[in-house]
C-alpha positions in Angstrom: 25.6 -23.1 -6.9 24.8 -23.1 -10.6 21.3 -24.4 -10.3 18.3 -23.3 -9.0 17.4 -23.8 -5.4 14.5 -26.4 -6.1 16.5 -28.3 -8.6 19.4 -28.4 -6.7 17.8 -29.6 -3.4 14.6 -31.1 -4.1 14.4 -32.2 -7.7 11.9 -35.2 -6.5 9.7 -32.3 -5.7 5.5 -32.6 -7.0 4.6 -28.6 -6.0 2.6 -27.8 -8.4 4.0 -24.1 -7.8 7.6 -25.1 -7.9 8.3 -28.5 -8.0 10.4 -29.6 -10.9 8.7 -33.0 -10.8 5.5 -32.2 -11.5 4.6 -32.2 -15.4 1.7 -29.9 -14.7 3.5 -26.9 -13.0 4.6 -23.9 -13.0 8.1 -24.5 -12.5 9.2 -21.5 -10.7 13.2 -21.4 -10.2 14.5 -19.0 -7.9 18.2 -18.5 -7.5 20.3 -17.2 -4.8 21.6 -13.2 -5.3 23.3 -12.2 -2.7 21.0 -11.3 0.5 18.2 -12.1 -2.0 16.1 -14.6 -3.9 15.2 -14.1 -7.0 13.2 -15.8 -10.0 12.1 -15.1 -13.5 8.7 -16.6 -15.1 7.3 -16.4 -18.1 3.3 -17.1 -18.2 1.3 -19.4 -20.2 -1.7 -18.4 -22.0 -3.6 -20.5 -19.7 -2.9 -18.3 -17.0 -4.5 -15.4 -17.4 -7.3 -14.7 -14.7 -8.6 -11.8 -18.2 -7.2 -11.3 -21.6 -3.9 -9.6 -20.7 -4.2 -9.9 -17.3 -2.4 -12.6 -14.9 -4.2 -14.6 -12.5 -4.3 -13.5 -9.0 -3.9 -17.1 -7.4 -1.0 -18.0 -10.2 0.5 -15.0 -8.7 0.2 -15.7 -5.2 1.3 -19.0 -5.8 4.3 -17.8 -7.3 4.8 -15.9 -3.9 4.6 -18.1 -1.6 6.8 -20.6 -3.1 9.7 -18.0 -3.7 9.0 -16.5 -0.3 9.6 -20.2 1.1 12.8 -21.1 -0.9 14.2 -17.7 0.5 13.2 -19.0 3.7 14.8 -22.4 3.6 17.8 -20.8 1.8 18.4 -18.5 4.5 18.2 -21.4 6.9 20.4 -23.5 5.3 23.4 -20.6 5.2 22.3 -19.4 8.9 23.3 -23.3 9.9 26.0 -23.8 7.7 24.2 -27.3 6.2 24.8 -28.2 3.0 21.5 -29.2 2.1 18.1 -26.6 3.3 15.6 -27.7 5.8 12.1 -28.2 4.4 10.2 -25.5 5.4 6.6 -24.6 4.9 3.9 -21.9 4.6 2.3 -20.2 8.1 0.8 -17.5 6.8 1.6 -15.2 3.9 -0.5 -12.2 2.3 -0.5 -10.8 -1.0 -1.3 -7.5 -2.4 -2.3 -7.2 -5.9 -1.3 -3.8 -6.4 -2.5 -3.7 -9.9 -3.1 -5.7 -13.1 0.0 -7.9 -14.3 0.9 -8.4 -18.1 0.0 -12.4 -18.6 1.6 -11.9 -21.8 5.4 -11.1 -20.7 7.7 -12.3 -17.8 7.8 -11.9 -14.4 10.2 -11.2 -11.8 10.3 -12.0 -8.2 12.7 -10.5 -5.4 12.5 -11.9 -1.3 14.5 -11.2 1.3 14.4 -12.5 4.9 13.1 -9.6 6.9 13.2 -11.5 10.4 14.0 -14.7 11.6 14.6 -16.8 14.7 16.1 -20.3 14.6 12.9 -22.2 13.1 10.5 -19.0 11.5 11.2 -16.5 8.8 9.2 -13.7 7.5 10.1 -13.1 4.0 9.1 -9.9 2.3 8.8 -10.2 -1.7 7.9 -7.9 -4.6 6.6 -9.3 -8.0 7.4 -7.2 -11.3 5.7 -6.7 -14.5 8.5 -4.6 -16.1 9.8 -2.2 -14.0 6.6 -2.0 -12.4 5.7 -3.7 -8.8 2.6 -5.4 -9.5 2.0 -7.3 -6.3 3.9 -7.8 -2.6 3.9 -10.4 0.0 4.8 -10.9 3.1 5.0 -14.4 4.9 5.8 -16.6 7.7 7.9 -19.9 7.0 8.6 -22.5 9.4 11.3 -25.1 9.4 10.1 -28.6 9.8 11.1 -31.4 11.3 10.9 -35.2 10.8 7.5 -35.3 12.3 5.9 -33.2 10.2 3.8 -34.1 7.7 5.4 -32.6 4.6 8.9 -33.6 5.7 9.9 -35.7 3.1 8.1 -33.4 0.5 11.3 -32.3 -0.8 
């Protein structure tokens, strides 16, 4: 796979966090590595929560739709589909572990911690540098047809 995961598999998306459809977004594209997931972002000057300093809810949002790609992703190889499942968000925390540079990139890192055959918990780290600037930790949930955001993606 060349692409990213969301613009491989779900380029119809509107996320606002990740959805490559949506013209107002953030655009987050995380790519299979391995056993992980990772992403590089670069902020806007619009969001910066204080001068030099990036928004906490940017940053969580940047989380918890990594944390959920990794999820689907690892779904998709655990089943051997050719396409992931949609999944979404049960829970996920973030810690802000200390101020992040809104003026430089960002990286993210997720792996699947645990997972049975519909929930994953996805452990992430967000860098500023070399420097872990905030962690999450989540609970993602294959969907199925009834669900509401099924055909999200």
């Amino acid at each position: 796979m060349s692409g990213a995961l969301q613009t491989t598999y779900a380029p119809e998306s509107i996320c606002w966090g990740c959805g490559p459809a949506n013209p107002e977004g953030l655009h987050l594209e995380s790519f299979p590595d391995g056993d992980e997931v990772t992403a590089e972002w670069t902020p806007g000057p619009n969001h910066a929560a204080f001068p030099g300093v990036l928004n906490g809810g940017i940053i969580g949002t940047l989380l918890d739709c990594h944390c959920n790609w990794s999820a689907a992703y690892h779904f998709m190889r655990e089943r051997g589909l050719d396409h992931p499942p949609v999944t979404v968000t049960a829970d996920y925390t973030v810690r802000l572990r200390r101020p992040t540079d809104a003026a430089s990139p960002v990286r993210l890192v997720a792996r699947v911690a645990e997972a049975t055959d519909r929930k994953a918990v996805v452990e992430a780290e967000l860098f500023s540098g070399e420097e872990v600037t905030a962690t999450c930790s989540g609970t993602f949930v294959a969907i199925d047809g009834d669900h509401p955001a099924a055909q999200g993606w």
